[in-house]
Every structure is written in C-alpha cells, then in structure tokens.
N, C-alpha and C positions, 0 to 999 in steps of 0.2 A: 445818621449814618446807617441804622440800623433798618430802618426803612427802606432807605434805598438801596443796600443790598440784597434785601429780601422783595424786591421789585424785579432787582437786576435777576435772581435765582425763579421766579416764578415767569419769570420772561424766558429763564434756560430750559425749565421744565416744559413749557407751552411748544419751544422748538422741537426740542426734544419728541414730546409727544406730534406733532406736525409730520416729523421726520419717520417714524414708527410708519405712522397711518399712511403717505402718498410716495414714499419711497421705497422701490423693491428689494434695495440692499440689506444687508442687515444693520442695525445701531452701531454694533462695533465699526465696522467696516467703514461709514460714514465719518465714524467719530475717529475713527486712525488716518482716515484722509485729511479730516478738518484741521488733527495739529501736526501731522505731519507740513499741511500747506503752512501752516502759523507759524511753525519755527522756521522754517525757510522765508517769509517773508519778514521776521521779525530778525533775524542774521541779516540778509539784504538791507532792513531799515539801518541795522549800526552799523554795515558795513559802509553804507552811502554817506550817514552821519559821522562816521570816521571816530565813534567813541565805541567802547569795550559795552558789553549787558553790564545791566548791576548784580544781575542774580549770579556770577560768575565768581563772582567776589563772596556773598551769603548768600546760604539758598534762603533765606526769609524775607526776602526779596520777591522771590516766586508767590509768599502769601499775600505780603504785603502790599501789589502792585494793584490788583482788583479794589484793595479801601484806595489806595492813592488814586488811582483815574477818575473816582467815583470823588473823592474832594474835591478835588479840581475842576470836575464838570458841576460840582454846588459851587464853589466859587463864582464862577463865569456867571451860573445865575441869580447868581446871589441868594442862595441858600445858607442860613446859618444850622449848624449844626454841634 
C-alpha cells in the first residue's frame, strides 16, 4: 500500500510540476479550479447515485478515501497487499 501511494504522490508531483512549466496561470489558480470542478462533480455523482458523501458523516473519511480506491484498484488486479 505503501508503494502505491507513493506512486500515486509522485504521479501528483510530476502533474504538478507539468502544470508549473506549460501553463500561464498561476499553481494556485489552477489548483482552486481543479477542486472547485471536483466537488461539484463529486455532489452531482451522489446526487445521481441518490446516497448522502461518507465524509459528511466523519471528516476521516476525507483521509481515508485516497487508501480505499487505491485497495480496490489492487483488488481488481490482484495485488496482495
């Protein structure tokens, strides 16, 4: 698990740095768009799904979701962890 968080984090860093270099805006600016877009498309997903966030309920939920998706996608491929 620990690997592959630190895949997923060096894959944010890479963006990151990408974004820096070919984009005129500034980081912030980019990065306040990105989760502004995110929560509105992640409200519209449970809004369609017709269930409530979990994070609404505990915010460690918020930390927690980045290890969960990252299990789940080793599941699928059969990755033990």
């Amino acid at each position: 698990m620990f690997l592959g968080m630190l895949v997923i984090a060096a894959l944010m860093a890479g963006g990151v740095y990408l974004i820096q270099r070919h984009v005129s805006l500034p980081l912030w600016a980019v990065s306040l768009a990105a989760f502004a877009g995110a929560w509105v498309g992640q409200f519209v997903g449970h809004k369609i799904e017709g269930k409530k966030p979990s994070f609404l309920k505990d915010v460690q939920f918020l930390l927690i979701g980045p290890a969960w998706l990252l299990s789940f996608v080793f599941k699928k491929l059969g990755i033990t962890y």
